[in-house]
C-alpha positions as CSV (number, residue, x, y, z in Angstrom):
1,X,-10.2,-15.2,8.0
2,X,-8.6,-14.7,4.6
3,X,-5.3,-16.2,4.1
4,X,-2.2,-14.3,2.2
5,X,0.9,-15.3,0.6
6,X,3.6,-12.7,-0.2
7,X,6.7,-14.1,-3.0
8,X,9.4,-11.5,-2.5
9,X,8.5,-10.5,1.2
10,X,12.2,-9.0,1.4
11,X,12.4,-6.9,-1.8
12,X,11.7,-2.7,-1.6
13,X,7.8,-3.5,-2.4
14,X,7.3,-7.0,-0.6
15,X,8.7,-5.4,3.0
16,X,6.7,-2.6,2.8
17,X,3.6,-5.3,1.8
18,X,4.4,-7.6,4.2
19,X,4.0,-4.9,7.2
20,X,0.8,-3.9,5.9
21,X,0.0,-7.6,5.8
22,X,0.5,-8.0,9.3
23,X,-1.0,-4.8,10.3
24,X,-4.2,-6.2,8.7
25,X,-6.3,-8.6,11.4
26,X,-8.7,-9.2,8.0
27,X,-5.8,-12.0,7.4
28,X,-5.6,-14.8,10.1
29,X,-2.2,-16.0,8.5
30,X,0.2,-14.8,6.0
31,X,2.8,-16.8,4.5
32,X,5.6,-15.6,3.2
33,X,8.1,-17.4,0.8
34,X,11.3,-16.3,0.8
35,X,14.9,-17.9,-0.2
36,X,16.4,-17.4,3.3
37,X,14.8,-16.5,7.4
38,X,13.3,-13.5,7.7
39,X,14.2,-11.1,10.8
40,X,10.5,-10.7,11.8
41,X,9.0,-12.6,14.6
42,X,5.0,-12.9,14.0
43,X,2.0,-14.7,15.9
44,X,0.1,-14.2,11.9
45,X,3.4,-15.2,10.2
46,X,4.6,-18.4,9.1
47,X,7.8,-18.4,6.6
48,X,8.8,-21.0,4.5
49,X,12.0,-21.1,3.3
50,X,12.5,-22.6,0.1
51,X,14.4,-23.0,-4.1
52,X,12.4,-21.4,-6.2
53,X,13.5,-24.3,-8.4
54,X,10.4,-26.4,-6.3
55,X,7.8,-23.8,-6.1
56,X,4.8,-26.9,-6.2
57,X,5.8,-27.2,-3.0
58,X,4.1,-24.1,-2.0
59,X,0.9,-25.5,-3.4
60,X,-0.8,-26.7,0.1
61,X,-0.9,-22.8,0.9
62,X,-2.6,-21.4,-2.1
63,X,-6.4,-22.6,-2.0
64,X,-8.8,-19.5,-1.1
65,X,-5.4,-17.6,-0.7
66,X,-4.5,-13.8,-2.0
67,X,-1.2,-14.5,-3.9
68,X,0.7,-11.3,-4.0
69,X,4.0,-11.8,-6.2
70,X,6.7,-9.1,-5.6
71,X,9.9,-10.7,-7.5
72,X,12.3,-9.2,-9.4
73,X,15.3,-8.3,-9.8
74,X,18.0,-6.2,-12.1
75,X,20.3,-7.7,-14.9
76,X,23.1,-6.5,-12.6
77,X,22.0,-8.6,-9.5
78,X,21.0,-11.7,-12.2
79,X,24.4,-11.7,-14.0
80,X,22.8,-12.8,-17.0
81,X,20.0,-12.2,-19.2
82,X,19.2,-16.3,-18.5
83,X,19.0,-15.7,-15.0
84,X,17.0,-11.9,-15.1
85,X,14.0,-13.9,-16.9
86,X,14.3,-16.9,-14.6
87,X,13.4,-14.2,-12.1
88,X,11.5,-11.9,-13.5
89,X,9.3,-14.4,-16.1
90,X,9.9,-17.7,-14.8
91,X,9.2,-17.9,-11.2
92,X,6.3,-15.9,-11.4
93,X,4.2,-17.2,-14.2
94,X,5.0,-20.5,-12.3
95,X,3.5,-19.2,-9.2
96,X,0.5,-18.2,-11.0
97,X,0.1,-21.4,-12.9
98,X,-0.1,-22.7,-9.0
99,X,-2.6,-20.1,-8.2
100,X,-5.0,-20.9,-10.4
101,X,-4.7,-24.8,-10.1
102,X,-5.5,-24.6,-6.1
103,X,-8.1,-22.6,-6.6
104,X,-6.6,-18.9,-5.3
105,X,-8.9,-15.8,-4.4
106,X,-7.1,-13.7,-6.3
107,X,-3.5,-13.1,-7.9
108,X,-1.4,-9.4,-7.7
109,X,1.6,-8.8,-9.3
110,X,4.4,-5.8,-9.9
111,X,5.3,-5.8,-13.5
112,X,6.5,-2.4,-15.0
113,X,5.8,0.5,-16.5
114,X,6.3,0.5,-20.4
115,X,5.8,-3.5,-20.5
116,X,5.8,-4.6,-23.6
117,X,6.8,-7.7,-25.6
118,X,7.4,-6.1,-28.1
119,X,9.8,-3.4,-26.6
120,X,13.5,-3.0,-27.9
121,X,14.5,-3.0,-24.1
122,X,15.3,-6.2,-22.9
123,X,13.4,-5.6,-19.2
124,X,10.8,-4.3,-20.6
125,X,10.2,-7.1,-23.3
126,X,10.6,-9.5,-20.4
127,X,7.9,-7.7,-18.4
128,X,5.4,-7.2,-21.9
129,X,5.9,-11.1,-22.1
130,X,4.9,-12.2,-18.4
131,X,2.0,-9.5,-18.8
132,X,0.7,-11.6,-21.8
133,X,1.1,-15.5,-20.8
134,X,-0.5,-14.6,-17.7
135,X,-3.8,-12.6,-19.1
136,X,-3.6,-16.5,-21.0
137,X,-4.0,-18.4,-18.0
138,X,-7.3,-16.2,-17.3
139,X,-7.1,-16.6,-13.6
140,X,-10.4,-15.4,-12.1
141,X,-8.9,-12.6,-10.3
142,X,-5.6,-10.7,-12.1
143,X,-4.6,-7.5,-10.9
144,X,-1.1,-6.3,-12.8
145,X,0.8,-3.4,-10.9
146,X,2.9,-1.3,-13.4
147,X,5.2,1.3,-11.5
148,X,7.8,3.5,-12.8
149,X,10.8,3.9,-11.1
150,X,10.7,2.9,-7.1
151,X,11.7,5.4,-4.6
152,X,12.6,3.5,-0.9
153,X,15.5,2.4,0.6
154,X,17.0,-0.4,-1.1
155,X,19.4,-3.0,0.5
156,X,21.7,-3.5,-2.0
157,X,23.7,-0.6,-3.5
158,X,22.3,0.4,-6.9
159,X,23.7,3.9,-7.4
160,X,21.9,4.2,-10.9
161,X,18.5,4.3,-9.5
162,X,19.9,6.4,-6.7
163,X,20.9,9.0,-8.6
164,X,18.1,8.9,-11.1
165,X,15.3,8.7,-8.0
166,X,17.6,12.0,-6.9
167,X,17.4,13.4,-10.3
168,X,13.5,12.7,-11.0
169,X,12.9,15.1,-7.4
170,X,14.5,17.7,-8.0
171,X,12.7,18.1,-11.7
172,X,9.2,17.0,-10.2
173,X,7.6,20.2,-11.7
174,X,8.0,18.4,-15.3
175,X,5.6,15.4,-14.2
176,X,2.5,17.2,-15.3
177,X,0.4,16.2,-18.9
178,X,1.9,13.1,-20.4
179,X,5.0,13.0,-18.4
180,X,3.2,12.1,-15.0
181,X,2.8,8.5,-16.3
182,X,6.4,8.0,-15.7
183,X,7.1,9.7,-12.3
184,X,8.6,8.0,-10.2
185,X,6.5,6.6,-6.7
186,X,7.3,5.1,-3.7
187,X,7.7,1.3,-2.6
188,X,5.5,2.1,0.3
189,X,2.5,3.4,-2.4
190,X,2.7,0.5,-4.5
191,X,2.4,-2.0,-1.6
192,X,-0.5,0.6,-0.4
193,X,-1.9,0.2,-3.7
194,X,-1.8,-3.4,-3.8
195,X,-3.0,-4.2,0.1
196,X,-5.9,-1.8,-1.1
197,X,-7.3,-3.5,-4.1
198,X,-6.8,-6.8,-2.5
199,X,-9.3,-5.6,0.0
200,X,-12.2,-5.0,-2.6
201,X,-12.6,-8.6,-3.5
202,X,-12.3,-7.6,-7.1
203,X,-13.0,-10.6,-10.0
204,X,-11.3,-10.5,-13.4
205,X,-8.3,-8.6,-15.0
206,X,-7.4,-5.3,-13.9
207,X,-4.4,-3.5,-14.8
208,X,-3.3,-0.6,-12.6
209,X,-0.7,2.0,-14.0
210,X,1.7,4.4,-12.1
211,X,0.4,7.4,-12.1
212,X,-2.8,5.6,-10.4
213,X,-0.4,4.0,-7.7
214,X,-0.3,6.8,-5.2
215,X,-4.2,7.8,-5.1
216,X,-4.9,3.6,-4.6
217,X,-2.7,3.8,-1.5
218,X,-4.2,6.8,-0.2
219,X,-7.9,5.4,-0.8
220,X,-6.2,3.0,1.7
221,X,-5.3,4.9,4.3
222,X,-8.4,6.9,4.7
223,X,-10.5,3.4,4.8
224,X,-7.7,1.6,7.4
């Protein structure tokens, strides 16, 4: 039985991940590692509660494991550019280093679309320069998630994203040509996405863009 272990279980993606997790007999035990309890009771679930600040604690977990990584966060939320990367850079590229030190079956992450370190955008830049130190650890299995804006319901209040999300549906006739890299998709299709690629055993680096996101997720449905 094939092991998982979800960073980020209570973000927009990592809920929706984490249900299809548990839906999924194919893993005997998923792990999730998360900063405070989780609501959900599970006979498959085990959550460890833990600082980020002593992540090689999670190492006796990661052997044979699929390591999804759903962290992240918004300079908002981090109050300081310091902080966003510690989230968004830090934590994860840790958690890979991990990975690939026990010996994991394969890594998935959610970066962004329009990652680049080179990018005059802050996020962005942050996003283009986890992208890059983690194609240098050349981990036998990378698979990089890059979706444009997230459509779900969202615990915290962030009207911005709201009212773009609003904005980007009611104009849904421009996503066609070039544009339809950048429209917006659902939490729900990106953890579709990612429960579906994990499930083809895939070796190497794969990078899977946005406008790809939604077909993964139903290639997932009709196999489930």
């Amino acid at each position: 039985m094939k092991r998982a272990v979800l960073f980020g279980a209570t973000g927009l993606v990592g809920s929706e991940l984490l249900r299809l997790l548990l839906e999924d007999e194919a893993y005997g035990q998923i792990i999730a590692v998360v900063r405070s309890e989780l609501s959900i009771v599970h006979p498959r679930l085990q959550t460890v509660v833990m600082d980020f600040h002593q992540l090689g604690d999670c190492r006796v977990f990661l052997e044979g494991a699929d390591v999804f990584c759903c962290l992240g966060t918004t300079m908002k939320k981090a109050g300081s550019r310091e902080a966003f990367r510690k989230v968004d850079y830090q934590y994860p590229l840790e958690i890979a280093r991990l990975a690939k030190e026990e010996g994991a079956s394969q890594f998935l992450i959610i970066t962004a679309i329009g990652a680049n370190s080179r990018s005059v955008f802050f996020y962005n830049r942050v996003k283009g320069e986890l992208e890059e130190a983690l194609h240098e650890l050349k981990l036998s299995c990378l698979h990089i998630f890059r979706p444009s804006l997230l459509l779900g319901p969202r615990q915290e209040n962030r009207r911005s994203e709201e009212l773009g999300a609003k904005l980007s549906q009611s104009l849904s006739f421009l996503w066609i040509g070039p544009l339809r890299a950048y429209q917006p998709v659902t939490a729900a299709d990106v953890a579709g996405a990612m429960h579906y690629i994990a499930s083809l055993g895939l070796r190497d680096t794969h990078e899977h863009e946005s406008r790809d996101l939604s077909q993964l997720a139903a290639a997932r449905k009709k196999t489930s």
